[in-house]
MARRO-689963 format. One record per residue: z, x, y of N, C-alpha, C in turn. Coordinates in steps of 0.001 Angstrom, whole numbers, padded with zeros to 6 digits, always signed. Atoms other than C-alpha are relative to their C-alpha. Example, Ala and Ser with C-alpha at 12.3 -4.5 7.8 and 13.67 -1.06 7.14 Angstrom:
<nodes>
+---------+---------+---------+---------+---------+---------+---------+---------+---------+
:     npz :     npx :     npy :    capz :    capx :    capy :     cpz :     cpx :     cpy :
+---------+---------+---------+---------+---------+---------+---------+---------+---------+
: +000000 : +000890 : -001190 : +007800 : +012300 : -004500 : +000000 : +000900 : +001200 :
: -000060 : -000820 : -001190 : +007140 : +013670 : -001060 : +000730 : -000770 : +001090 :
+---------+---------+---------+---------+---------+---------+---------+---------+---------+
</nodes>
This chain:
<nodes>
+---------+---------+---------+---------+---------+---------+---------+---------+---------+
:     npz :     npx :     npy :    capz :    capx :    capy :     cpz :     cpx :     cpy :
+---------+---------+---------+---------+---------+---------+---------+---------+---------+
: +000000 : +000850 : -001158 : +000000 : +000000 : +000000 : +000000 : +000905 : +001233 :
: +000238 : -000623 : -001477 : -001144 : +001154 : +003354 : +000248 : -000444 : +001492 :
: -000553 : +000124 : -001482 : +000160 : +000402 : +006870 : +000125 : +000629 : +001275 :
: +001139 : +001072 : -000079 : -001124 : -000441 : +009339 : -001413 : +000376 : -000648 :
: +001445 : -000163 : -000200 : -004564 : -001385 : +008558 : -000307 : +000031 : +001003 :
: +000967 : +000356 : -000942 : -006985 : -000877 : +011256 : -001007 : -000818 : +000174 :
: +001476 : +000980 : -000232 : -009493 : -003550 : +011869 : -000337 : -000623 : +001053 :
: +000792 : +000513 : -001448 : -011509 : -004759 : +014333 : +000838 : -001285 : +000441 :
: -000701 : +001157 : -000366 : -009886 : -007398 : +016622 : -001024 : -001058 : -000775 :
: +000593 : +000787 : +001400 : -012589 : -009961 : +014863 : +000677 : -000564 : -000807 :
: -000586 : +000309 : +001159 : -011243 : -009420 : +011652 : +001541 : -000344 : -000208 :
: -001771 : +000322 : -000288 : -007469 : -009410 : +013091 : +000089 : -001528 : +000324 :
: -000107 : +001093 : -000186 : -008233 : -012703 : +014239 : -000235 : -000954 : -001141 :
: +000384 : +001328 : +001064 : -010163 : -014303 : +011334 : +000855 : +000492 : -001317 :
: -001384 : -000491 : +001291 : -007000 : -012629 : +008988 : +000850 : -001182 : +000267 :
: -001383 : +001489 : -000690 : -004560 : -014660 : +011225 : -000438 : -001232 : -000363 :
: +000245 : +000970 : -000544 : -006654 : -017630 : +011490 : +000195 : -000970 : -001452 :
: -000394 : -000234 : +001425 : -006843 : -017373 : +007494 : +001602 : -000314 : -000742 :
: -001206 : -000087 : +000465 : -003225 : -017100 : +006768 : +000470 : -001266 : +000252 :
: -000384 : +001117 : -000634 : -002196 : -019698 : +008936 : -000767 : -001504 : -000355 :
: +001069 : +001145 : +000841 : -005266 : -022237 : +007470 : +000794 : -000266 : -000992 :
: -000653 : +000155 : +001258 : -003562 : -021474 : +004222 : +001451 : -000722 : -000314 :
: -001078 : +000020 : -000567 : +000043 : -021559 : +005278 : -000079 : -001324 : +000129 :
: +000081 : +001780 : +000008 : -000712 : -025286 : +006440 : -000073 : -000916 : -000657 :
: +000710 : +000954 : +001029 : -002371 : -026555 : +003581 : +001236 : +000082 : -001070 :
: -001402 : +000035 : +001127 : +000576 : -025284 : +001205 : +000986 : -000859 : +000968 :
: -000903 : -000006 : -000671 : +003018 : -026609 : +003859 : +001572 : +000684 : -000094 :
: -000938 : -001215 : +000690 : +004817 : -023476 : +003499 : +001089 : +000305 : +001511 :
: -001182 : -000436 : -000247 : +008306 : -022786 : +004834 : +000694 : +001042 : -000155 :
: -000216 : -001301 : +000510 : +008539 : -019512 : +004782 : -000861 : +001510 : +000182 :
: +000540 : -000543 : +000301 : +007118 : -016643 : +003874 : -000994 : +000562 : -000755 :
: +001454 : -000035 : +000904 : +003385 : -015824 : +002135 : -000230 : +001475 : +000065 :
: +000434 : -001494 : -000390 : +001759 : -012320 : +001168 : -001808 : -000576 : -000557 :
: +001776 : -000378 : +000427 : -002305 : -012507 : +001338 : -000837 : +000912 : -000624 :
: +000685 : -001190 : +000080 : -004234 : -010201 : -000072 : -001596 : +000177 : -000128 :
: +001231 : +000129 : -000336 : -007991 : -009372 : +000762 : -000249 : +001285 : +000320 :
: +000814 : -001223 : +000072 : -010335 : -006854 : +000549 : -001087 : -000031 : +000948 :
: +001601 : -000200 : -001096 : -013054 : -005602 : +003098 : -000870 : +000100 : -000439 :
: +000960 : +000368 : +001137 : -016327 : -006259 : +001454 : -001393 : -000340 : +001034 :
: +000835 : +000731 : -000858 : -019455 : -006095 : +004044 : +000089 : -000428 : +001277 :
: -000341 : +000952 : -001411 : -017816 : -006995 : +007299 : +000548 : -001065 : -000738 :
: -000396 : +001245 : +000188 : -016432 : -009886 : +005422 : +001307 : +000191 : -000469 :
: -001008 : -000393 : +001021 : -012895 : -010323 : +004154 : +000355 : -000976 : -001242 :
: +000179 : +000752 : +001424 : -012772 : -011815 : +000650 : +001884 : -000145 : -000775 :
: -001462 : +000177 : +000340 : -009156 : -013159 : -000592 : +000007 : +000601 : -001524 :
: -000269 : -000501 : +001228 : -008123 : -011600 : -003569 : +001424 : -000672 : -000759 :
: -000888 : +000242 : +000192 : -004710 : -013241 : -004110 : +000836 : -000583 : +001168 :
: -000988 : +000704 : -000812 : -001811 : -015575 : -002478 : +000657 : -000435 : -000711 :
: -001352 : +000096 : +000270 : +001402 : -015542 : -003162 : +000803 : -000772 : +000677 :
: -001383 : +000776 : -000797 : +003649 : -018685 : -001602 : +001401 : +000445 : -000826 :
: -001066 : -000291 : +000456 : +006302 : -016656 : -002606 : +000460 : +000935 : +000994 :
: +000120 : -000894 : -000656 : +008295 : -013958 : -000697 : -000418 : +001801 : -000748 :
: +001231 : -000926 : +000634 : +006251 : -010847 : -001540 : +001308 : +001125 : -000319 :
: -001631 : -001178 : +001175 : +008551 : -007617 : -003446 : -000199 : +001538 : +001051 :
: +000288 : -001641 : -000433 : +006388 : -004357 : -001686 : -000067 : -000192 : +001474 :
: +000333 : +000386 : -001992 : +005392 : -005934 : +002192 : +000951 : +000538 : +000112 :
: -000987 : +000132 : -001296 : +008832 : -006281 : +003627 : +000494 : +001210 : -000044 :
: -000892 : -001420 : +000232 : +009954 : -002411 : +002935 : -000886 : +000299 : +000595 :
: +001040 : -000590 : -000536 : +006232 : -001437 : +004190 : -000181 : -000481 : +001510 :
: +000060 : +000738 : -001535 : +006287 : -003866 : +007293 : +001348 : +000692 : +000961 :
: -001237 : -000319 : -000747 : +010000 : -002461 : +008168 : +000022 : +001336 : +000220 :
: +000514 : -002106 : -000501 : +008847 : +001557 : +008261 : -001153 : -000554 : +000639 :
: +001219 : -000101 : -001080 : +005631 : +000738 : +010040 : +000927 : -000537 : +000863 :
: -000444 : +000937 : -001094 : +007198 : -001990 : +012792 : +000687 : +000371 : +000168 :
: -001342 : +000442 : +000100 : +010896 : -002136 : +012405 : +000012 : -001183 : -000142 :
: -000194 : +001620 : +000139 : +010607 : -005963 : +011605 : +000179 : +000321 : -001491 :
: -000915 : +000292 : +000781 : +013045 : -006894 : +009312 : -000222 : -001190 : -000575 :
: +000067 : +001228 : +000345 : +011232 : -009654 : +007308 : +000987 : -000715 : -000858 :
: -001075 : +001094 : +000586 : +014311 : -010602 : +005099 : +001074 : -000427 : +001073 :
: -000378 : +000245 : -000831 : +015921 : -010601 : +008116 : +000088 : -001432 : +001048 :
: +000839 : +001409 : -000654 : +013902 : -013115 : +009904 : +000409 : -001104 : -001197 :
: +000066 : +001594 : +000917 : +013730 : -015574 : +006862 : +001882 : -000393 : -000320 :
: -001147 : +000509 : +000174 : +017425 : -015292 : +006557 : +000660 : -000554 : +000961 :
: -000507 : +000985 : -000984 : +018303 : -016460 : +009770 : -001525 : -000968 : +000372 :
: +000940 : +001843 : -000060 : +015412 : -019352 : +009630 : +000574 : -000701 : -000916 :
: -000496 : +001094 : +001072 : +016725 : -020998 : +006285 : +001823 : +000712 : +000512 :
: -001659 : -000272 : -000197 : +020660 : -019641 : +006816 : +000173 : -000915 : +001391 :
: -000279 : +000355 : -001566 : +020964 : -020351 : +010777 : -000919 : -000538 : +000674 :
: +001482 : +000673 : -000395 : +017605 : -022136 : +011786 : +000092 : +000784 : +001312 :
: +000639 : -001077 : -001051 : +016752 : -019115 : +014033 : -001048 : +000069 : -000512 :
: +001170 : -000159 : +000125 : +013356 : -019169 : +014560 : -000472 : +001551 : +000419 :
: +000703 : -001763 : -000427 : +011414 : -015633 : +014484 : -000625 : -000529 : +001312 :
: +000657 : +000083 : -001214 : +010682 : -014858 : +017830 : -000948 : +001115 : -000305 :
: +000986 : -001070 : +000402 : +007260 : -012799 : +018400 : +000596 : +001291 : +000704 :
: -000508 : -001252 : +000050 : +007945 : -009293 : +018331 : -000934 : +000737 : +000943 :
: +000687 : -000667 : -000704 : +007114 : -007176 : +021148 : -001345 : +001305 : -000952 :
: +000409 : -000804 : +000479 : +004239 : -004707 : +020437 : +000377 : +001394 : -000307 :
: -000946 : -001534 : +000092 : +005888 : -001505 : +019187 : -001244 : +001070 : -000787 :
: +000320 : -000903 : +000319 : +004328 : +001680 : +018585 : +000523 : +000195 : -001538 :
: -000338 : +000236 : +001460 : +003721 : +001520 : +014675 : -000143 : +001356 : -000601 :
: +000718 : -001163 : +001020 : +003831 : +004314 : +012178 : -000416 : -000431 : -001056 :
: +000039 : -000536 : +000940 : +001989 : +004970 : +009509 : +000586 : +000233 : -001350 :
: -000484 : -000032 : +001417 : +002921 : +004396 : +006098 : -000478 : -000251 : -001270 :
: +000352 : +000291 : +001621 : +002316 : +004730 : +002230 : +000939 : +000127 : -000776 :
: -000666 : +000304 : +000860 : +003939 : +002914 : -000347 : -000745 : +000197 : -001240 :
: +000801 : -000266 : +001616 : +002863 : +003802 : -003829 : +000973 : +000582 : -001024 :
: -000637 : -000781 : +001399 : +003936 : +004335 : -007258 : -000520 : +001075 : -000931 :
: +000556 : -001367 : +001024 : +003589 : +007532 : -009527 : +000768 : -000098 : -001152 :
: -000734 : -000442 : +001949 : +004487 : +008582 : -013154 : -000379 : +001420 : +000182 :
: +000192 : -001140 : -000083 : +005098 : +012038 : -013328 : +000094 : +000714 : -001715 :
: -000081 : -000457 : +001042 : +004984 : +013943 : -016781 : +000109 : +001700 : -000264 :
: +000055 : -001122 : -000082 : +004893 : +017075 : -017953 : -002086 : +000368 : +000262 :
: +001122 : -000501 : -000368 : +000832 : +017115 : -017671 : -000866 : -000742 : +000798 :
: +000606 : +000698 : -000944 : -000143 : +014481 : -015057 : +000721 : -000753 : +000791 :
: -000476 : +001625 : -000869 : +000842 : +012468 : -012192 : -001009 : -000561 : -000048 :
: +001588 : +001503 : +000433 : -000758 : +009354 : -012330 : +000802 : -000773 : +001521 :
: -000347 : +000818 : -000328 : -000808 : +007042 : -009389 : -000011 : -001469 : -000395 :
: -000095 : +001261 : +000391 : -000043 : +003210 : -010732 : +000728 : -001084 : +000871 :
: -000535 : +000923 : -000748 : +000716 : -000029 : -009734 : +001544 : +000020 : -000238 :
: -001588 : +000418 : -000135 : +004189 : -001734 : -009351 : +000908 : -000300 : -001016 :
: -000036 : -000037 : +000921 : +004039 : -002573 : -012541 : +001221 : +000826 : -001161 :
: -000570 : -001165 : +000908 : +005408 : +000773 : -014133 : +001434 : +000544 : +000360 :
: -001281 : -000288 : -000704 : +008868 : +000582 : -011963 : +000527 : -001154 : -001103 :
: -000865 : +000646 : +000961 : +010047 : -002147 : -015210 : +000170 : +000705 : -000618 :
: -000943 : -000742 : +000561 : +012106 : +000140 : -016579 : +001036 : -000652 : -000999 :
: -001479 : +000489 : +000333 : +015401 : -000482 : -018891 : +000776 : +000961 : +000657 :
: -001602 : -001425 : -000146 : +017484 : +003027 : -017045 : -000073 : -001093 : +001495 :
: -000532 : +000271 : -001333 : +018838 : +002603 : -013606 : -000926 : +001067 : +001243 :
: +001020 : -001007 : -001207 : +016626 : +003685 : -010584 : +001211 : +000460 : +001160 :
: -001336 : -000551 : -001198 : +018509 : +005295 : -007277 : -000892 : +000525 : +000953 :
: +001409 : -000494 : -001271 : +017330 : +005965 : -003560 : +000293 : +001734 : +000106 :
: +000268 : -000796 : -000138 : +016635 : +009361 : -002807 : -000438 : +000178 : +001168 :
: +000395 : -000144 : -001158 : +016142 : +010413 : +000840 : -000679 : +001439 : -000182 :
: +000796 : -001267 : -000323 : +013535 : +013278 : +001517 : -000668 : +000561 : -001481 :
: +000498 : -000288 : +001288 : +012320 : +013455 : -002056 : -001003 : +000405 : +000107 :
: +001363 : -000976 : +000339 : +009444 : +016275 : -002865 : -000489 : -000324 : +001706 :
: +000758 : +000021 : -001651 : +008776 : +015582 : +000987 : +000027 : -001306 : +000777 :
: +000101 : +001368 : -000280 : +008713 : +011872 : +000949 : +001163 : -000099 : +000546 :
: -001493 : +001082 : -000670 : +010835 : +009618 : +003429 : +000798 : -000414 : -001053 :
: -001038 : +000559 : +001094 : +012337 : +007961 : +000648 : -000232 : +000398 : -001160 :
: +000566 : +000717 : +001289 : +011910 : +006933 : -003015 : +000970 : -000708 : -000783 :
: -000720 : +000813 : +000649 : +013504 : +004789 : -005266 : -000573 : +000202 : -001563 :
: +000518 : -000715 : +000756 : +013233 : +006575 : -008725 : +000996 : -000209 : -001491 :
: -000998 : -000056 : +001425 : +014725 : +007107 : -012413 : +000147 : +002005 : +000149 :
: -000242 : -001733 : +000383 : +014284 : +011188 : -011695 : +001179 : +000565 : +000197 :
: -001351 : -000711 : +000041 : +016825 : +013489 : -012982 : -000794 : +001728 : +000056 :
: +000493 : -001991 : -000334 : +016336 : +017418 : -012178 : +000052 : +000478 : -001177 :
: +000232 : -000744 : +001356 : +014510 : +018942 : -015230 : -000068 : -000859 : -001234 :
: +000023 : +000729 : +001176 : +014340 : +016211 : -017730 : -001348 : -001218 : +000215 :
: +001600 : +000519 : +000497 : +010609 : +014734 : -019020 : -000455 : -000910 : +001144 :
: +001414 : +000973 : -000222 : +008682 : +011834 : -017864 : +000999 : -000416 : +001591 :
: -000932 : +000979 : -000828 : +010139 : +009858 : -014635 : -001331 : -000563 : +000942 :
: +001073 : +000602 : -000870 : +008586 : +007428 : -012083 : +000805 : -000063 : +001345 :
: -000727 : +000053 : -001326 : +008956 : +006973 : -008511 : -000707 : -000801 : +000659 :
: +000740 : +000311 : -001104 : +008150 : +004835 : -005619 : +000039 : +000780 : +001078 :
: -000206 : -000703 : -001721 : +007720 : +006733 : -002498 : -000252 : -000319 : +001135 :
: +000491 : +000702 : -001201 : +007494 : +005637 : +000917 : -000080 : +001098 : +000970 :
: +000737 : -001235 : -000960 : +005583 : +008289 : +003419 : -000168 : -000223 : +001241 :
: +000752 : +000331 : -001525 : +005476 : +007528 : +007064 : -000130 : +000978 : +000746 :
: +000611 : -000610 : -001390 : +004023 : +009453 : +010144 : -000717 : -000472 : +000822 :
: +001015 : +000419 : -000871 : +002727 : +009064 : +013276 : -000917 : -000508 : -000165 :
: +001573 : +000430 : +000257 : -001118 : +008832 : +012690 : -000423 : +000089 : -001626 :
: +000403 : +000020 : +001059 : -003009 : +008390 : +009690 : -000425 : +000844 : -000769 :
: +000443 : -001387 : -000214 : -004325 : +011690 : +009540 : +001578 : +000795 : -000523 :
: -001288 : -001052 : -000011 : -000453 : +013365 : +009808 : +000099 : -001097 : -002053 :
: -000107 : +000328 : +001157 : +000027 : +010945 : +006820 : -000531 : -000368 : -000962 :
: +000587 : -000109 : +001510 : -002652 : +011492 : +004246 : +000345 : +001365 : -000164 :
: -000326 : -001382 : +000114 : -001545 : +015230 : +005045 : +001503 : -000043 : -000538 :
: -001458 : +000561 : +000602 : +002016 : +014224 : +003990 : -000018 : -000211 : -001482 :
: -000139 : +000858 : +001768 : +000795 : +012484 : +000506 : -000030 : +001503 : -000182 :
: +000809 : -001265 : +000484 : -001184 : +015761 : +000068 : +001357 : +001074 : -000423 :
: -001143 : -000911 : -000010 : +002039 : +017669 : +000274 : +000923 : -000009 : -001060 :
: -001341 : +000743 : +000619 : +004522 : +015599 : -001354 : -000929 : -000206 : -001473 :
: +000470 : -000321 : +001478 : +002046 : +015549 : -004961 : -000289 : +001428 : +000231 :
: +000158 : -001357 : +000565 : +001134 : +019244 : -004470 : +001630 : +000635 : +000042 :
: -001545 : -000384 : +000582 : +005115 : +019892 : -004323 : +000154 : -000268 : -001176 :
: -000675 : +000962 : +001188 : +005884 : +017608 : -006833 : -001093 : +001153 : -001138 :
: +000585 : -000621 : +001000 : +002585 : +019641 : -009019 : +000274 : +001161 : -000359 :
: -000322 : -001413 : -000327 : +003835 : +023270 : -007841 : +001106 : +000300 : -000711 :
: -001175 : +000098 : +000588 : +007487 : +022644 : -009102 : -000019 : -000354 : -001689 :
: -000578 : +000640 : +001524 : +006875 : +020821 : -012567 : -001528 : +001410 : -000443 :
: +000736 : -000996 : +000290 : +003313 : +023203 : -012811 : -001230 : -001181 : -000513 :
: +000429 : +000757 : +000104 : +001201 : +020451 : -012947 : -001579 : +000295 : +000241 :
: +001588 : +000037 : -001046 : -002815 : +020327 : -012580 : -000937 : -001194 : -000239 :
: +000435 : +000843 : -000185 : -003777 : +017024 : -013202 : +000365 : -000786 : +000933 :
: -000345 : +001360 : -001011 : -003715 : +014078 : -010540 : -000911 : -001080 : -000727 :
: +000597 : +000988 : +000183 : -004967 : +010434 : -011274 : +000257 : -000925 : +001004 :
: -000102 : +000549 : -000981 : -005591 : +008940 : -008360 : -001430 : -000826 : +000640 :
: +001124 : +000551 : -000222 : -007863 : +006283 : -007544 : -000179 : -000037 : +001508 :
: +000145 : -000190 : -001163 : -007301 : +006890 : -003881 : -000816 : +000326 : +000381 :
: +000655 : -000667 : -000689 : -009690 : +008366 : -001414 : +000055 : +001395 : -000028 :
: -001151 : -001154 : -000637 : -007224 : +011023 : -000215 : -000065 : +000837 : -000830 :
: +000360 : -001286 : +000960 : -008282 : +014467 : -001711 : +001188 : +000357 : -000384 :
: -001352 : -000575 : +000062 : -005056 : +015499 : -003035 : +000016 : +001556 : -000802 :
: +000488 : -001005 : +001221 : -006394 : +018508 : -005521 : -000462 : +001337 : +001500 :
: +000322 : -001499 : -000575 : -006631 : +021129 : -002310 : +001282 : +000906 : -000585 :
+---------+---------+---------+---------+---------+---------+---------+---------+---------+
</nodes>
């Protein structure tokens, strides 16, 4: 998961205009996560969730500072309505999951964080802002989420780049699986 997207005002509008279409028709009370792909100039829905979403509100609260459990808890708790949020200077952020091994990281979905051990946060991990992980120092397989923010988008694909060539340098690693863009193999 990536934050912010950039897109043309346009498409910022016919996202909103989208959500809110939807939003109506469910007569939803709450919170929704959309998901849509860029495809042509066009944006094509891929999924909707009238549920409250598991990965957004950790990714929306390092980019923004908006505190979406926040908000929904004082609308249904205290019928405080979200007020709109001034424009704030956003960072930059990637949420993603890895599996690390002894002969590949793999990036994967969200999926691969159902575990039976106990996960734990970790501040500054292999470079990363956070993570929320099963890793123990020196023992086999483990997974992690990591959350990466910086300034520009640029400072933070140079960040991922860092935080898997640590993570490869330390265990001795030379595979990546990464369906990303983001060259990570310099």
């Amino acid at each position: 998961m990536l934050a912010p997207v950039v897109l043309p005002g346009k498409l910022v509008q016919e996202f909103e205009t989208l959500g809110i279409t939807i939003a109506e028709a469910l007569k939803l009370k709450g919170i929704m996560d959309v998901e849509v792909i860029l495809h042509d100039d066009q944006l094509k829905i891929l999924e909707i969730d009238a549920r409250f979403p598991s990965q957004t509100p950790i990714t929306v609260l390092w980019s923004t500072g908006v505190n979406m459990v926040q908000e929904l808890t004082n609308l249904f708790l205290y019928e405080i309505f979200p007020t709109a949020h001034n424009k704030i200077e956003e960072q930059f952020v990637i949420f993603e999951h890895i599996t690390v091994s002894d002969e590949v990281i793999q990036v994967q979905g969200e999926h691969m964080m159902c575990i039976d051990e106990p996960l734990h946060l970790e501040k500054g991990f292999f470079g990363a802002d956070e993570a929320i992980t099963n890793y123990k120092d020196g023992e086999g397989t483990w997974i992690a989420t990591l959350i990466m923010v910086a300034n520009t988008e640029v400072e933070l694909k140079e960040k991922k780049i860092a935080v898997i060539n640590t993570i490869k340098n330390q265990y001795n690693i030379n595979k990546v699986i990464d369906l990303d863009p983001i060259k990570i193999n310099k």
